[in-house]
PyMOL commands that place a pseudoatom at each C-alpha (Angstrom):
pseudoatom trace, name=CA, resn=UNK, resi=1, chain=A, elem=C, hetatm=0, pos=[6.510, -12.412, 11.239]
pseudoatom trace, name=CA, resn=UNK, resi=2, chain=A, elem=C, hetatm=0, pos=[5.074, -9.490, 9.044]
pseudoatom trace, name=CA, resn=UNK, resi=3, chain=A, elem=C, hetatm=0, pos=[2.149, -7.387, 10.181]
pseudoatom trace, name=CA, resn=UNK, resi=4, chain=A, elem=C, hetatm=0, pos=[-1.138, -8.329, 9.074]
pseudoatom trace, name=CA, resn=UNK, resi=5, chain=A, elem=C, hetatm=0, pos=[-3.130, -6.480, 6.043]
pseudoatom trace, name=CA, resn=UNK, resi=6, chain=A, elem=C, hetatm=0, pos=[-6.909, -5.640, 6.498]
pseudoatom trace, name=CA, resn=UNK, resi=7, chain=A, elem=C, hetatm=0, pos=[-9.107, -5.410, 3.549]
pseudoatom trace, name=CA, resn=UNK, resi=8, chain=A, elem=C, hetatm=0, pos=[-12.213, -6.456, 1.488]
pseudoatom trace, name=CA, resn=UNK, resi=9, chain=A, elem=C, hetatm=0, pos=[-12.003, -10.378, 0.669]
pseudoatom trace, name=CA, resn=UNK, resi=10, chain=A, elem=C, hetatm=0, pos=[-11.112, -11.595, -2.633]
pseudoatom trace, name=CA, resn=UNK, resi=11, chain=A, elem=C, hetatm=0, pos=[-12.044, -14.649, -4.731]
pseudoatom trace, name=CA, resn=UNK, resi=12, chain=A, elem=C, hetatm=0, pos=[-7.793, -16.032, -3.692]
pseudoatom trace, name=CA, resn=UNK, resi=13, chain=A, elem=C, hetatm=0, pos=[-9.182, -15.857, 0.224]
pseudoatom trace, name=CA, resn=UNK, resi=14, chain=A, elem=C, hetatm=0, pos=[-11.357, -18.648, -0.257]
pseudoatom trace, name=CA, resn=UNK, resi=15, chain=A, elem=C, hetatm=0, pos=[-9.652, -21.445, 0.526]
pseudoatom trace, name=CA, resn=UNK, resi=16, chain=A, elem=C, hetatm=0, pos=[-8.270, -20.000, 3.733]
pseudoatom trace, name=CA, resn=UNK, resi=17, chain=A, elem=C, hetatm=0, pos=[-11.592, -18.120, 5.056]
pseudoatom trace, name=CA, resn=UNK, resi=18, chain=A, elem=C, hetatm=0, pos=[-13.078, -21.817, 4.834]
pseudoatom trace, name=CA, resn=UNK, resi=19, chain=A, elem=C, hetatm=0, pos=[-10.093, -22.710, 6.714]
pseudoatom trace, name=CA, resn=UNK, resi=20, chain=A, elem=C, hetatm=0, pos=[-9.846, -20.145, 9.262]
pseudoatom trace, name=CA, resn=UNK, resi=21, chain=A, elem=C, hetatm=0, pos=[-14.094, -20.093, 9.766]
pseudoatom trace, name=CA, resn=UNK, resi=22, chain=A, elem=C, hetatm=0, pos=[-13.326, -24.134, 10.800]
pseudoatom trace, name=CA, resn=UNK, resi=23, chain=A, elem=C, hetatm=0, pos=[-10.560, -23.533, 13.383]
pseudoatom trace, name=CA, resn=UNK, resi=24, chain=A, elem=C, hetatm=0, pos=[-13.121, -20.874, 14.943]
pseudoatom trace, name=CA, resn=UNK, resi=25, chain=A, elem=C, hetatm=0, pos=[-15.900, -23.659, 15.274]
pseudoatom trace, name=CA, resn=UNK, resi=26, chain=A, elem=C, hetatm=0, pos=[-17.649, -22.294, 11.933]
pseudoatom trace, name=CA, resn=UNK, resi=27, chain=A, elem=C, hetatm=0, pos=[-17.234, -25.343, 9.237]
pseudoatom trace, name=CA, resn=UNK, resi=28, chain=A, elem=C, hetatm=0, pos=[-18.595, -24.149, 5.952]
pseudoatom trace, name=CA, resn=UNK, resi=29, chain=A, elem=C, hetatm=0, pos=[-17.764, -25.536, 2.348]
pseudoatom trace, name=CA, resn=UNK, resi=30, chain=A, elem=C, hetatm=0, pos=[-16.147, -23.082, -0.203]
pseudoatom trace, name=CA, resn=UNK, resi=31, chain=A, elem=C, hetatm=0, pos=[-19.164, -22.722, -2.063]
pseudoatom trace, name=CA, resn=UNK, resi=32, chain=A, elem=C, hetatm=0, pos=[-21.662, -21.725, 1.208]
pseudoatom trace, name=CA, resn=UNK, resi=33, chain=A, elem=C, hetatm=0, pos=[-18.687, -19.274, 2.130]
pseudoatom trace, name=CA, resn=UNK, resi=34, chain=A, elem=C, hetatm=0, pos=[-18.433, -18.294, -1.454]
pseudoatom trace, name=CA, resn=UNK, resi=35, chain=A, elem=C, hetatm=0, pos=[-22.549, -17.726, -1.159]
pseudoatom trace, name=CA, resn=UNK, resi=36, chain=A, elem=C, hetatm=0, pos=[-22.325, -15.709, 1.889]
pseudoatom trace, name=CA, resn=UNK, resi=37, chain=A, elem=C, hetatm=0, pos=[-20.145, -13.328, 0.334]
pseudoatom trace, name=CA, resn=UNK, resi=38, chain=A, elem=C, hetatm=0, pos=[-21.684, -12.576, -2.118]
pseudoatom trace, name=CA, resn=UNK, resi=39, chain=A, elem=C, hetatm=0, pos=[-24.858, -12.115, -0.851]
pseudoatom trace, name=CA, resn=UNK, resi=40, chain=A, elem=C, hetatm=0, pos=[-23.078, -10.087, 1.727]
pseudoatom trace, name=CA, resn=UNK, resi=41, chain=A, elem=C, hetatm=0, pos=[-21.035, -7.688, -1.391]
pseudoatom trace, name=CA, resn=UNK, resi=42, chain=A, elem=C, hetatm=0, pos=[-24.685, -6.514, -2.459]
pseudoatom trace, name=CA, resn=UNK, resi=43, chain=A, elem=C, hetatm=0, pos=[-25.523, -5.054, 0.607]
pseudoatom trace, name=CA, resn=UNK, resi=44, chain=A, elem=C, hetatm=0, pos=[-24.625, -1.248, 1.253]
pseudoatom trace, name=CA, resn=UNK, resi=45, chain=A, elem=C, hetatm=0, pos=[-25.315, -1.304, 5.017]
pseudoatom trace, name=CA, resn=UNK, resi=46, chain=A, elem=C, hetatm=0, pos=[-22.344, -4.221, 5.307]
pseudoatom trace, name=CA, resn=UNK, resi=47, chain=A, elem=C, hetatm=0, pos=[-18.536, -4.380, 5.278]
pseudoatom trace, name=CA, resn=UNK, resi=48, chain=A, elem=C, hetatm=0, pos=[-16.594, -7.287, 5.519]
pseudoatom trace, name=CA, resn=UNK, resi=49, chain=A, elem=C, hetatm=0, pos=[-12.827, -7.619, 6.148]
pseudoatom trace, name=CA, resn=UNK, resi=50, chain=A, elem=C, hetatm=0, pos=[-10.351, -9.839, 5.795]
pseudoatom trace, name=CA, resn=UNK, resi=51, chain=A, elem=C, hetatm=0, pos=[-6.715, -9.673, 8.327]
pseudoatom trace, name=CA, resn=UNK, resi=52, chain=A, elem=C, hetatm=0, pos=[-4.101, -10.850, 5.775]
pseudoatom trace, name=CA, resn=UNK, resi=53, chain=A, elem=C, hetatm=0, pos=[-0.448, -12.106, 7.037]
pseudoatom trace, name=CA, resn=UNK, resi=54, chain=A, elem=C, hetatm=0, pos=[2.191, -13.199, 4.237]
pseudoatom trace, name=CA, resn=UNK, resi=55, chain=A, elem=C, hetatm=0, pos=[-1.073, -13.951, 1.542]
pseudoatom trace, name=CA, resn=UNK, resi=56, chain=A, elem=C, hetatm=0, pos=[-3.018, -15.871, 4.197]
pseudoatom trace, name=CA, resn=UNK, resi=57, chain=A, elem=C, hetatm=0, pos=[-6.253, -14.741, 5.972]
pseudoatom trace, name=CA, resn=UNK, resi=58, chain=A, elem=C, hetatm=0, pos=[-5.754, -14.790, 9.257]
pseudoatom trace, name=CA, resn=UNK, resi=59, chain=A, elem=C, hetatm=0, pos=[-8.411, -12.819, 10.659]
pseudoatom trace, name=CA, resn=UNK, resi=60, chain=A, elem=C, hetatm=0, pos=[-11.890, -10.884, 9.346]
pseudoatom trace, name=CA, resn=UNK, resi=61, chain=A, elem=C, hetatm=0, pos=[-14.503, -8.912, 10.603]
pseudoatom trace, name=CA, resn=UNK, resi=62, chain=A, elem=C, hetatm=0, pos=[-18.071, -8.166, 9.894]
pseudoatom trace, name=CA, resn=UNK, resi=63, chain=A, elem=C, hetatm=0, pos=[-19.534, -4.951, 10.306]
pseudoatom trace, name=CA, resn=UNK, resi=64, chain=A, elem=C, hetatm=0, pos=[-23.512, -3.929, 9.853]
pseudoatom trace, name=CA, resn=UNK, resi=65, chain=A, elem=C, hetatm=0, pos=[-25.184, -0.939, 10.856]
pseudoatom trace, name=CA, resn=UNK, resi=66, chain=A, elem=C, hetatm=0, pos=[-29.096, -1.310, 9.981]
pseudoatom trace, name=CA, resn=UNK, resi=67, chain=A, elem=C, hetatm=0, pos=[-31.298, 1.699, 10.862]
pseudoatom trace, name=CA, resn=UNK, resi=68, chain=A, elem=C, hetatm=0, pos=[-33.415, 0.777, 13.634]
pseudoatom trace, name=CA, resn=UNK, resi=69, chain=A, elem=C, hetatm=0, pos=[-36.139, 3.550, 14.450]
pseudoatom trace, name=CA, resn=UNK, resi=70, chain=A, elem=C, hetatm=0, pos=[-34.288, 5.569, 12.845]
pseudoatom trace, name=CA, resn=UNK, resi=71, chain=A, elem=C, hetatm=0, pos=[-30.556, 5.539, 14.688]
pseudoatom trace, name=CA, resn=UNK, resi=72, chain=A, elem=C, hetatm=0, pos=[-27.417, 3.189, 13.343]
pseudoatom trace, name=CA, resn=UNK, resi=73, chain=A, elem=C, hetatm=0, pos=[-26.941, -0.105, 15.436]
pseudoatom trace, name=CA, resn=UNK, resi=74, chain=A, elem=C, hetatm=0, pos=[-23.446, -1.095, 14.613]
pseudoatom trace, name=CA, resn=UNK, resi=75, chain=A, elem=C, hetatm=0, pos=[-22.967, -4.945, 14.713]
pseudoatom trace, name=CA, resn=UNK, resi=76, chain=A, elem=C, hetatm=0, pos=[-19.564, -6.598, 14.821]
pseudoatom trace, name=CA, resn=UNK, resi=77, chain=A, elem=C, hetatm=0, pos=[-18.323, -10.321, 14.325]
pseudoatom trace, name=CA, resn=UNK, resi=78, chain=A, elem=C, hetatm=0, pos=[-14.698, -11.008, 14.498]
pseudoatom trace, name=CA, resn=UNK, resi=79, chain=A, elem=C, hetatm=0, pos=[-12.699, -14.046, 14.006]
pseudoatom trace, name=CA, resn=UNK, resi=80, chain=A, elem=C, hetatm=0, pos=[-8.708, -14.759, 14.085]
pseudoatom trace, name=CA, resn=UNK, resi=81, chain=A, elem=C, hetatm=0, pos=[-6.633, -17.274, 14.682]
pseudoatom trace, name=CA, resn=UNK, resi=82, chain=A, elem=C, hetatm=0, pos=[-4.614, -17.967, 17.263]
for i in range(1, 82): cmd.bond("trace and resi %d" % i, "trace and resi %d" % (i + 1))
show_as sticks, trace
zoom trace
């Protein structure tokens, strides 16, 4: 088995972030995932990643750090598969 990859999602992680989002109890269609994505791309406060093994996603994480009164708050949502 080859080590995993992290970095940003691209268009060819579609089909397997709707995949992946499903096995972790999050069922989306392509084009809400495709939606959140983008929506997510324009923001400047917001990374996401995506774990890739062998071309597959098999893991991402969400990270967001709004200001609140002034200090960073650093939010993080991870998925992977088993």
């Amino acid at each position: 088995m080859s080590a995993a990859v992290v970095r940003s999602p691209s268009t060819t992680d579609l089909s397997g972030l709707v995949s992946l989002l499903g096995e972790l109890g999050y069922p989306a269609s392509s084009q809400a995932v495709a939606a959140r994505l983008d929506r997510l791309a324009g923001q400047a406060n917001v990374t996401v990643l995506v774990a890739d093994q062998a071309g597959t996603p098999v893991g991402h994480a969400l990270e967001s750090a709004p200001s609140v009164l002034g200090t960073s708050a650093h939010l993080l949502g991870v998925g992977k598969k088993a």
